[in-house]
C-alpha positions in Angstrom: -10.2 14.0 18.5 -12.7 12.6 20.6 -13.5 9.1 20.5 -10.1 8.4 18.2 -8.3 5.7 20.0 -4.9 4.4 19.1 -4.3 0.5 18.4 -0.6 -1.2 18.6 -1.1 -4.7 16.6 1.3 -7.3 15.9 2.3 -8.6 12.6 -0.2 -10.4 10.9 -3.5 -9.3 12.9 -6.1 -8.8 11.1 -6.9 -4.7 12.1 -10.6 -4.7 12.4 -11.4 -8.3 13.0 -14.2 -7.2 15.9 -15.4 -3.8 14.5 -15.5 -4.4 10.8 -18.7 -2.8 10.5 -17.9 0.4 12.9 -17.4 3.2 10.4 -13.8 4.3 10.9 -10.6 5.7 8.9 -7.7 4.4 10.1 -4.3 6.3 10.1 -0.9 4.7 9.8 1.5 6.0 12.6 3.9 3.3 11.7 4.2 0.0 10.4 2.6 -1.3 7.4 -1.4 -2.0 6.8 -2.2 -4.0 4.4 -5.1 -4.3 2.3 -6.5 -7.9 1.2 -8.9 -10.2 0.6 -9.0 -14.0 0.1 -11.0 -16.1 -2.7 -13.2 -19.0 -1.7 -10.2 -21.4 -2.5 -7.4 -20.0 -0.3 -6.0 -17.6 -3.1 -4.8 -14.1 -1.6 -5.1 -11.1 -3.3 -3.5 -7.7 -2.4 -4.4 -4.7 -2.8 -2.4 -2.5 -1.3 -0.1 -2.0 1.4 0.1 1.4 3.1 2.7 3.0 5.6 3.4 6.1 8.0 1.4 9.0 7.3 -1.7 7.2 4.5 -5.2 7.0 5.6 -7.9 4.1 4.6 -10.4 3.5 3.7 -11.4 7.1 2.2 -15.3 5.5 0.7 -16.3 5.5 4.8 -16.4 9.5 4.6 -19.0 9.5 1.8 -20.6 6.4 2.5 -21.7 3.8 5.4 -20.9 0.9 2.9 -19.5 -3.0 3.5 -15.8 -3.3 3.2 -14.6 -5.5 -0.1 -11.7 -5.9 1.6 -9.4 -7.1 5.2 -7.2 -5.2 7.0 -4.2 -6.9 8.0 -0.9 -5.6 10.2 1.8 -6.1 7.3 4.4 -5.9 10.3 4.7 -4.7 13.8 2.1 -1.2 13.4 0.0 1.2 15.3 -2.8 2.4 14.1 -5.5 5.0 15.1 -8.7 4.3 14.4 -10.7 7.7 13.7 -14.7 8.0 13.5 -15.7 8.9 10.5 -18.5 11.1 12.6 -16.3 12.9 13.9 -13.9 13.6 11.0 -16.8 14.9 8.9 -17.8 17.0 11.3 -14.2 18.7 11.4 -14.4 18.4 7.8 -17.7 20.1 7.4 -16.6 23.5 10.2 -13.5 23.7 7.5 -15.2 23.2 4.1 -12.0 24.0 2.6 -10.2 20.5 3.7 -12.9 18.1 1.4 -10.1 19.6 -0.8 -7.4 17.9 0.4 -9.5 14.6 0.8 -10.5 14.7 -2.9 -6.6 15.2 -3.8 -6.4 12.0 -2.1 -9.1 10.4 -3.9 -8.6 10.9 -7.2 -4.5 10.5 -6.8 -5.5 7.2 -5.1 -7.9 6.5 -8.1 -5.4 7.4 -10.6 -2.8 4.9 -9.4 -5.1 2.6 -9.4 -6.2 2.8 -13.0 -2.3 3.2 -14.0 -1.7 -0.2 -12.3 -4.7 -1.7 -14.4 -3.2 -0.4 -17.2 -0.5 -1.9 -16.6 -1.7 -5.2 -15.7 -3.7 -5.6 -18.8 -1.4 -3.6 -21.4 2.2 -3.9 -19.9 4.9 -7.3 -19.9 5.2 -8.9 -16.9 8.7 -7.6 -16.5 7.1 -4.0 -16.4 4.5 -5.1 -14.3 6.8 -6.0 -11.8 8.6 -2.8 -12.0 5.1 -0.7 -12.1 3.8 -1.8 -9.5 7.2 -1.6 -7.4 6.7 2.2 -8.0 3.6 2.3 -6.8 4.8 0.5 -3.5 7.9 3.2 -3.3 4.5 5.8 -3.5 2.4 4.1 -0.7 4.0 1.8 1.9 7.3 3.8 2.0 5.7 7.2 1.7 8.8 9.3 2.1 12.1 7.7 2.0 13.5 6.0 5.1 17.1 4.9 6.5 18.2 1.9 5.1 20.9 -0.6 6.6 23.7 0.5 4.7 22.5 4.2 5.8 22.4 5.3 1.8 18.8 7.1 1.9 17.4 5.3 -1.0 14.0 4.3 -1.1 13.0 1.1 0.4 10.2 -1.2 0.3 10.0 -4.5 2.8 7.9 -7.2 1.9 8.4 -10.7 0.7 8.6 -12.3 -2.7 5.1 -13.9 -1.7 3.5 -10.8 -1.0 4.5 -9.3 -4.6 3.3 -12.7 -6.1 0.1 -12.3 -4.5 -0.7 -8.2 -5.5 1.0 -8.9 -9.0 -1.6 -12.6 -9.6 2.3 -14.3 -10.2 3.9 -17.2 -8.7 7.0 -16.6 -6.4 9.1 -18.2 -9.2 8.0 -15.9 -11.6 8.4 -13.2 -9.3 12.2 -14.4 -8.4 13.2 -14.3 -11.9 11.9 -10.9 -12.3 13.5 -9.7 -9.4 16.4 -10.8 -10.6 16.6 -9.4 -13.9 15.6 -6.1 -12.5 18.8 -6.5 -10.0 20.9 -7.3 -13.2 19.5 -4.2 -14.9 20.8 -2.4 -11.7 17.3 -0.8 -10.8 17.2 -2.1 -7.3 18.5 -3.9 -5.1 17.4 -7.3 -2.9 18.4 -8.3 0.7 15.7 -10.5 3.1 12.2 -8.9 2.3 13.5 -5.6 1.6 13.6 -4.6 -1.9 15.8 -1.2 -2.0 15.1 1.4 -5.1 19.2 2.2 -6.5 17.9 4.0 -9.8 14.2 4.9 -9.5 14.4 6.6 -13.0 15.9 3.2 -14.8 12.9 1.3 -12.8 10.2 4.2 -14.2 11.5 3.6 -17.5 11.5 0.1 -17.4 7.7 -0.2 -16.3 7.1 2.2 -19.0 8.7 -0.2 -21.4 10.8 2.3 -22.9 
């Protein structure tokens, strides 16, 4: 696509920290983006964190409107930065596609208001284990080799990171962490989490 360029950044770099108002998508080819922001008083929220294959952020198709949030690197990425011009205009000659991008939305939306859910209805424990399935869902996207070569789901990020998307502190999270481990629904090595029973973890954040 003309005008798309593609962007290798290192870990930590924020992704649009010279273009934040240039009206772009931007596609995950690999690595991890995530998505932040930062109170007044140093206190890090995040979002999200997205890997190979997601797009963000999907309001710059409908809208030329000011970003709520940053866009960091989570780890080594590249990323292609799209024009949103352009996209539409592909978009618009195939009518047919908005389809797909509306899929997107509202599974994007309904995630979202399942994690709120759970956030102001569920235990922490089932919090922890919600929103682990939702990482599983986003920043792994389809399953990738792990270490010990087992195929099982995997998400890598650190005990801080969950702290700060889950509002928790890291000793909270620990203990949580651990139970889960105890339970047997996942497993923990140095900021990788790996998924062993993804159905005991679902039922867990159900609280069933």
């Amino acid at each position: 696509m003309k005008s798309a360029r593609l962007e290798r950044y290192g870990r930590r770099t924020q992704v649009l920290a010279h273009d934040r108002h240039r009206r772009e998508l931007l596609v995950v080819v690999s690595g991890c983006l995530e998505i932040s922001s930062m109170s007044s008083h140093g206190r890090k929220y995040v979002n999200a964190l997205l890997g190979p294959g997601q797009v963000a952020p999907l309001v710059r198709l409908l809208e030329d409107v000011p970003l709520p949030y940053d866009y960091h690197a989570h780890e080594d990425s590249v990323i292609v930065h799209l024009p949103c011009d352009a996209v539409i205009a592909v978009l618009d000659a195939e009518p047919v596609l908005w389809r797909d991008v509306a899929k997107l939305g509202l599974q994007r939306q309904r995630l979202s208001i399942v994690l709120l859910q759970n956030q102001m209805l569920n235990s922490i424990h089932g919090r922890v284990a919600a929103t682990l399935m939702s990482l599983v869902h986003f920043y792994s996207g389809q399953s990738q080799p792990t270490p010990e070569g087992d195929g099982l789901p995997l998400v890598r990020l650190s005990q801080n990171d969950l702290a700060a998307m889950l509002g928790l502190s890291r000793q909270t999270i620990n203990k949580e962490l651990g139970r889960l481990v105890d339970e047997g629904a996942i497993d923990m090595r140095y900021k990788r989490i790996r998924i062993v029973d993804a159905q005991r973890l679902a039922r867990i954040a159900a609280g069933t």
